[in-house]
PyMOL CGO cylinders between C-alpha atoms (Angstrom):
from pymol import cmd
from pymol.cgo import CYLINDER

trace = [
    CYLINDER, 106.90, -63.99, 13.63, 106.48, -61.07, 16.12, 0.3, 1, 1, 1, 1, 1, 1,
    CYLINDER, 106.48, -61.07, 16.12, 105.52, -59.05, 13.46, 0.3, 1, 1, 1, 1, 1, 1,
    CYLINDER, 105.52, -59.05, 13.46, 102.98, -61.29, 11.72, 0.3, 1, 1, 1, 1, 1, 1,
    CYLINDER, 102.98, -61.29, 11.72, 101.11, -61.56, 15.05, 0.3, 1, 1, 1, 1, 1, 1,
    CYLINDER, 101.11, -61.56, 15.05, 101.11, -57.79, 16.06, 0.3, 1, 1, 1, 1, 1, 1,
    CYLINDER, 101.11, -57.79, 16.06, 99.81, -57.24, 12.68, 0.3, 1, 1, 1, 1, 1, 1,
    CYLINDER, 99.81, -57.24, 12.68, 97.17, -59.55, 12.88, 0.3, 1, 1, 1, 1, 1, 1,
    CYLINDER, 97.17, -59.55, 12.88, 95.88, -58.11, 16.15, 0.3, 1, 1, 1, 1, 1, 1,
    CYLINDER, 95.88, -58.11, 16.15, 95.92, -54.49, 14.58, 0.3, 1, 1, 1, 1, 1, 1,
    CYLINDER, 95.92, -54.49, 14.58, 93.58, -55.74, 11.50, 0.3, 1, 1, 1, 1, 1, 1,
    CYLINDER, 93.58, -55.74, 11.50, 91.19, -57.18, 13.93, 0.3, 1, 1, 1, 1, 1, 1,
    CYLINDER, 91.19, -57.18, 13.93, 91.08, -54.63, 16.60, 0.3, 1, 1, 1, 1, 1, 1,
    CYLINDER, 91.08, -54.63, 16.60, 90.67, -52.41, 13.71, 0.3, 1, 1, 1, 1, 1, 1,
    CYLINDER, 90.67, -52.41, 13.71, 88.39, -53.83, 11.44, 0.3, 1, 1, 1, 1, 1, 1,
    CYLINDER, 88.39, -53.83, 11.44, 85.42, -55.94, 11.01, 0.3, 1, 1, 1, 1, 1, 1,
    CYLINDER, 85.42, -55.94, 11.01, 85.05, -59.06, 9.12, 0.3, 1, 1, 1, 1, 1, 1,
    CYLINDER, 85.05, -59.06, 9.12, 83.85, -57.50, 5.47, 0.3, 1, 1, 1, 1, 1, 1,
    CYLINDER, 83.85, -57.50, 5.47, 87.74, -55.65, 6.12, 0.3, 1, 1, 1, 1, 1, 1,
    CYLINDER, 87.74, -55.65, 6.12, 85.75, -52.18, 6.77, 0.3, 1, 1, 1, 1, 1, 1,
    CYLINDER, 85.75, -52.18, 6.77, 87.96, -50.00, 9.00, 0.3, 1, 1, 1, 1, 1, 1,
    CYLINDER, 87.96, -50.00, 9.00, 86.03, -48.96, 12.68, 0.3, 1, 1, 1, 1, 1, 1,
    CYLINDER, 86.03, -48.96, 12.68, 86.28, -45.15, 13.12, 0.3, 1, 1, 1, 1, 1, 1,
    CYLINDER, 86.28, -45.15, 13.12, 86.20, -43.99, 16.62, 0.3, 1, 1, 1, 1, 1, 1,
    CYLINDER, 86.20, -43.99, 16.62, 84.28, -40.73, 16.60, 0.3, 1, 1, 1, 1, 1, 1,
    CYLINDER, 84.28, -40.73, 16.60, 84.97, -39.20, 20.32, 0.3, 1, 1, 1, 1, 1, 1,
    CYLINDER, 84.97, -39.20, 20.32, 88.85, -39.29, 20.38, 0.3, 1, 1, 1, 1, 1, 1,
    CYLINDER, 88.85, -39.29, 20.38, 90.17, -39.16, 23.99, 0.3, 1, 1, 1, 1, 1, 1,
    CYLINDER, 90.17, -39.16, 23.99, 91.12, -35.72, 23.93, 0.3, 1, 1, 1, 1, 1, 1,
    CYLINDER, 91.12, -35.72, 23.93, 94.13, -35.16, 26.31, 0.3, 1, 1, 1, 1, 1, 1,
    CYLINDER, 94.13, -35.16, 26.31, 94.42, -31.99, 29.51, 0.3, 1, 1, 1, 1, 1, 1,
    CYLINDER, 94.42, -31.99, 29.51, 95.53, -29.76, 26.67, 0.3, 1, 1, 1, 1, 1, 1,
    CYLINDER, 95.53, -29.76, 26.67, 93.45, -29.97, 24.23, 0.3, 1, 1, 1, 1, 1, 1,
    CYLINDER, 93.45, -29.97, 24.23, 90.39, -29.55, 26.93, 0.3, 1, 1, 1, 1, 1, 1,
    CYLINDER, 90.39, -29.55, 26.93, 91.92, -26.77, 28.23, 0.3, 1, 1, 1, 1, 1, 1,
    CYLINDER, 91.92, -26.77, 28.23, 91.73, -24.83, 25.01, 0.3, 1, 1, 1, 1, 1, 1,
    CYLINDER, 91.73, -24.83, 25.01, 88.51, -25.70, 24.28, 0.3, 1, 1, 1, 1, 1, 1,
    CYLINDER, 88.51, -25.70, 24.28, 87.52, -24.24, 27.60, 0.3, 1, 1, 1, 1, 1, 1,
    CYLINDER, 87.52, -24.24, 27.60, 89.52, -21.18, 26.19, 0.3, 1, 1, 1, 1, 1, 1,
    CYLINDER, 89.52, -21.18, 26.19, 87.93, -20.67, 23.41, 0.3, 1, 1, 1, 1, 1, 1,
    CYLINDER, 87.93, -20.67, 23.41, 84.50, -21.15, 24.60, 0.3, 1, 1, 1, 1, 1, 1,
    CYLINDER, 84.50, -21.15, 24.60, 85.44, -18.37, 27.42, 0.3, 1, 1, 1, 1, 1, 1,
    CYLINDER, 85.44, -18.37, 27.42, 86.57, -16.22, 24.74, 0.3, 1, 1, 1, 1, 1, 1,
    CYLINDER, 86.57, -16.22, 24.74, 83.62, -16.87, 21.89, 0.3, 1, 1, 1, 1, 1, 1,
    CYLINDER, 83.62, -16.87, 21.89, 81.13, -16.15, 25.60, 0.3, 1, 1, 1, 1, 1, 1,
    CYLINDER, 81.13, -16.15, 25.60, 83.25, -12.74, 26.60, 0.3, 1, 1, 1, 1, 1, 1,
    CYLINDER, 83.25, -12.74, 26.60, 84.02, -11.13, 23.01, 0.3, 1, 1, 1, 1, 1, 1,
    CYLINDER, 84.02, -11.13, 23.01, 80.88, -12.24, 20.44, 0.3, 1, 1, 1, 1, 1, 1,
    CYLINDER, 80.88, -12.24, 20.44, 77.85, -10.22, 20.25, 0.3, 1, 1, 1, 1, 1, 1,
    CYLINDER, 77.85, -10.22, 20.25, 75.21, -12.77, 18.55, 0.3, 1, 1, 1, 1, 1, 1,
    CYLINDER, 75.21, -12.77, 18.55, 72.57, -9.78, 18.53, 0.3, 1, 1, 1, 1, 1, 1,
    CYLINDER, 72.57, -9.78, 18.53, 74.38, -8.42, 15.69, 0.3, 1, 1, 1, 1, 1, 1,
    CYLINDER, 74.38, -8.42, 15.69, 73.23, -9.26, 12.30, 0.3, 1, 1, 1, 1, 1, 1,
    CYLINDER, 73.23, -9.26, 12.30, 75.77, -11.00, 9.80, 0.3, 1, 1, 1, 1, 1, 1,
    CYLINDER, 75.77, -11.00, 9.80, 76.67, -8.35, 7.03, 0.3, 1, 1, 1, 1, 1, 1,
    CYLINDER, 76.67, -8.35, 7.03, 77.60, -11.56, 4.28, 0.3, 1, 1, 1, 1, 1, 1,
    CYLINDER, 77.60, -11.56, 4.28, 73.92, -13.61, 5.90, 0.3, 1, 1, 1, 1, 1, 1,
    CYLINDER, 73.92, -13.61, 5.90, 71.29, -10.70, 4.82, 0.3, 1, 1, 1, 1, 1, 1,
    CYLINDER, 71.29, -10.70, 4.82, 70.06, -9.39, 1.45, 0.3, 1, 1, 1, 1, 1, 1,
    CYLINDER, 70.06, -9.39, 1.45, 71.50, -11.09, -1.70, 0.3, 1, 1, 1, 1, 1, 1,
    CYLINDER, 71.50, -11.09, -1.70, 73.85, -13.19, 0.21, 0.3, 1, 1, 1, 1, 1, 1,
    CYLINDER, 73.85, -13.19, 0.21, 70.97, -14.89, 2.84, 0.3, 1, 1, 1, 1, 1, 1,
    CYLINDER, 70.97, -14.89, 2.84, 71.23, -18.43, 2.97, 0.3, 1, 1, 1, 1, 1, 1,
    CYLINDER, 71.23, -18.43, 2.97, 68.28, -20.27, 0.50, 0.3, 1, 1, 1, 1, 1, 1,
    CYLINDER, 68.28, -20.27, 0.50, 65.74, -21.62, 3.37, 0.3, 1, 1, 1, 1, 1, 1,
    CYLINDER, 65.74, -21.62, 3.37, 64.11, -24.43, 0.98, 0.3, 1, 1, 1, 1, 1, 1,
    CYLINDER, 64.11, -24.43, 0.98, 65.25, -26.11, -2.33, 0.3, 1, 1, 1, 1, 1, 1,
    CYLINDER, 65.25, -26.11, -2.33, 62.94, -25.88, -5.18, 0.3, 1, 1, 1, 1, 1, 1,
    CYLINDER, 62.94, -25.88, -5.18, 63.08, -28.77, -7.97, 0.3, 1, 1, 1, 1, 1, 1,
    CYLINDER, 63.08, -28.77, -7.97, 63.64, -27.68, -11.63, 0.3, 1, 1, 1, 1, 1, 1,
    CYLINDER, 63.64, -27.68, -11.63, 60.86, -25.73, -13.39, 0.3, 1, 1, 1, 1, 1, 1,
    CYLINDER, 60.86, -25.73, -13.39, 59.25, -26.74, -16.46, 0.3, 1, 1, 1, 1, 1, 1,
    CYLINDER, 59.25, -26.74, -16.46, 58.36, -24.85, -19.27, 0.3, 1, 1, 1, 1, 1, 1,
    CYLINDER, 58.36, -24.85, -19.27, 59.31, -21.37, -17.58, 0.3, 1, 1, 1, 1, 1, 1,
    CYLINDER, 59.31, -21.37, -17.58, 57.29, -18.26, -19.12, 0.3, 1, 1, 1, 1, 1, 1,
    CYLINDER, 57.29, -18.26, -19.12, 59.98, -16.26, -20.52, 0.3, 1, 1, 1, 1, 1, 1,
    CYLINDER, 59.98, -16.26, -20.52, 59.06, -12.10, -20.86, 0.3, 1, 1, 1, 1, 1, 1,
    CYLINDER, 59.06, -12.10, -20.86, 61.15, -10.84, -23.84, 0.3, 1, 1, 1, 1, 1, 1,
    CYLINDER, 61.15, -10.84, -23.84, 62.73, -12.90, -25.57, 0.3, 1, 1, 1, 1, 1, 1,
    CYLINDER, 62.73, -12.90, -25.57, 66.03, -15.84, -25.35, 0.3, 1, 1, 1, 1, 1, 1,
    CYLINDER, 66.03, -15.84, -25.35, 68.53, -15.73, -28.41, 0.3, 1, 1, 1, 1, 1, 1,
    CYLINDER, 68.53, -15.73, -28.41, 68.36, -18.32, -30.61, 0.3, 1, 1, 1, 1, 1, 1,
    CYLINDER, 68.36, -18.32, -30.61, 72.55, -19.07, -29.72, 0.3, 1, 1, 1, 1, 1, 1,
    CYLINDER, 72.55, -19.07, -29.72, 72.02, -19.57, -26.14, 0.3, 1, 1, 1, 1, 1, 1,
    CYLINDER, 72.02, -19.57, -26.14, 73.55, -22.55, -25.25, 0.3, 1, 1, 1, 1, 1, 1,
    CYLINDER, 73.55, -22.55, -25.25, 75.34, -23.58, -21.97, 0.3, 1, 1, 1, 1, 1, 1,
    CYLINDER, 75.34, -23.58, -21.97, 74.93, -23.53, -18.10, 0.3, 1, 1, 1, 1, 1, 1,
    CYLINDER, 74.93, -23.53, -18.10, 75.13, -21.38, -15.58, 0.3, 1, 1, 1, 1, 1, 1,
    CYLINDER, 75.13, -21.38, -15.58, 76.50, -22.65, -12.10, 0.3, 1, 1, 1, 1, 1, 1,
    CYLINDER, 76.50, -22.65, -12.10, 76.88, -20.50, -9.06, 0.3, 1, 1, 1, 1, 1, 1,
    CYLINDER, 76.88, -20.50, -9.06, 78.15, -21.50, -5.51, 0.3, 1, 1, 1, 1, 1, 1,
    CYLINDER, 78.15, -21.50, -5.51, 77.15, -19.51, -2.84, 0.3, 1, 1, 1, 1, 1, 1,
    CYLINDER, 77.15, -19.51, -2.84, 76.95, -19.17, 0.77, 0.3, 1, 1, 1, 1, 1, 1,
    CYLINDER, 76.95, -19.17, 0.77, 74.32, -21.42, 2.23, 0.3, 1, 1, 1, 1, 1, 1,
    CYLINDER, 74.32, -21.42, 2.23, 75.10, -21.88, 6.03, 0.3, 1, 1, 1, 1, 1, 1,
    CYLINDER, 75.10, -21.88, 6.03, 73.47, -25.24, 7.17, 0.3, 1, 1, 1, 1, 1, 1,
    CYLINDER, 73.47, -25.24, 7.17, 74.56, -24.04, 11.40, 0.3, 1, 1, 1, 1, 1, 1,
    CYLINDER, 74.56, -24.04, 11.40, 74.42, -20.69, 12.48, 0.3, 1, 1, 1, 1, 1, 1,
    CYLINDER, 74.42, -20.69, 12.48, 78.48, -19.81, 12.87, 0.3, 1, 1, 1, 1, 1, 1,
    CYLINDER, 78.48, -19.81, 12.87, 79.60, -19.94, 17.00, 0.3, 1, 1, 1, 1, 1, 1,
    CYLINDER, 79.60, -19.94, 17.00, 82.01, -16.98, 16.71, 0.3, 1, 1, 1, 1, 1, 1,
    CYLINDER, 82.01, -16.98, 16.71, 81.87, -14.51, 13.53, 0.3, 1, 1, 1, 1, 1, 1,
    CYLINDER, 81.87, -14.51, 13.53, 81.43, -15.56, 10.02, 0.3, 1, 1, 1, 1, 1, 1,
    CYLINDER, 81.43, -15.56, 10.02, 83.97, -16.23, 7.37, 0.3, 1, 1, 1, 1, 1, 1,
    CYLINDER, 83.97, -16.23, 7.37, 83.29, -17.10, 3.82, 0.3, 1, 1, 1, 1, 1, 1,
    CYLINDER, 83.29, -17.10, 3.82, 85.58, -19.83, 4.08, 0.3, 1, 1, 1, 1, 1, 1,
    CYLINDER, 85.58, -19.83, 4.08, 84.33, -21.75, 6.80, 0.3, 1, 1, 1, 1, 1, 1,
    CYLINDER, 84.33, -21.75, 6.80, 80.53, -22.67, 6.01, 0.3, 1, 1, 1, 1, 1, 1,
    CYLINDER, 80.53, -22.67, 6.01, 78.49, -24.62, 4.00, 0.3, 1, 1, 1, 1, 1, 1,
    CYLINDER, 78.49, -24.62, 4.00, 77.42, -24.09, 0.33, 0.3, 1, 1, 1, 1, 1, 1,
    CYLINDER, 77.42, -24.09, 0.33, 74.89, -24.20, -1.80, 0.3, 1, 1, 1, 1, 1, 1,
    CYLINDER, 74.89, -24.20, -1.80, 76.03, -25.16, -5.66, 0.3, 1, 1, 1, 1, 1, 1,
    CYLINDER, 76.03, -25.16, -5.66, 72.93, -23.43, -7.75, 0.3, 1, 1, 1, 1, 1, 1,
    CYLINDER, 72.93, -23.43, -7.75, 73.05, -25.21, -11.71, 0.3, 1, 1, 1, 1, 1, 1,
    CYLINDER, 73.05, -25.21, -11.71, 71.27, -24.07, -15.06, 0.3, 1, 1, 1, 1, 1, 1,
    CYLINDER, 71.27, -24.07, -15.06, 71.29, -25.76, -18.07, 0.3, 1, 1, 1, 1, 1, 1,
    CYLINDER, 71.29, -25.76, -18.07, 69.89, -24.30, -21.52, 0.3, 1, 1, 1, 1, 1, 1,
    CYLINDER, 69.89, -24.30, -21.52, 69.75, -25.85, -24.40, 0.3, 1, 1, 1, 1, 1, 1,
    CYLINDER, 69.75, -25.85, -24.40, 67.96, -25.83, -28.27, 0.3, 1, 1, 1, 1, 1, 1,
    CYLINDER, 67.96, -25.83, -28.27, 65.65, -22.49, -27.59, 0.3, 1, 1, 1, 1, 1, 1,
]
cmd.load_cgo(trace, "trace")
């Protein structure tokens, strides 16, 4: 019987009436883990140089500032071959924040770029 009631408290501490769960979205962090964020913000102020430009953010690989929609009837110089038939997709690098400390591929946002050809 213990059980049934300690149960029943969890689901409604927990959830709402439609059975949605509540997510809490500021933890309590604990001495530890605000310590280390201290330390890492104390590190990321000492070490990082944000005057220096991004090799992987300039050129080719800068981040798309707007999104265009798909374009119609596309002049075409030259010519398509009749065979072409497919897509091309391409994800790149399309940071939506400006890192804190350095920049790694792996750790930002991207953009997923999609073209589809058909019947020429």
């Amino acid at each position: 019987m213990a059980a049934a009631e300690t149960k029943s408290q969890v689901s409604t501490t927990r959830t709402t009436d439609g059975g949605i769960l509540l997510v809490d979205p500021k933890p309590n962090k604990g001495i530890a883990s605000k310590f280390i964020d201290v330390v890492e913000k104390l590190i990321v102020k000492l070490m990082y140089d944000s005057k220096q430009t991004h090799h992987y953010l300039t050129g080719n690989f800068a981040p798309l500032l707007e999104e265009t929609p798909p374009c119609q009837n596309l002049p075409v110089k030259g010519y398509l071959p009749e065979c072409l038939n497919g897509e091309f997709v391409r994800v790149g690098p399309n940071p939506k924040f400006m890192p804190v400390a350095g920049y790694h591929w792996y750790t930002s946002s991207f953009c997923f770029c999609y073209s589809h050809t058909f019947g020429w």
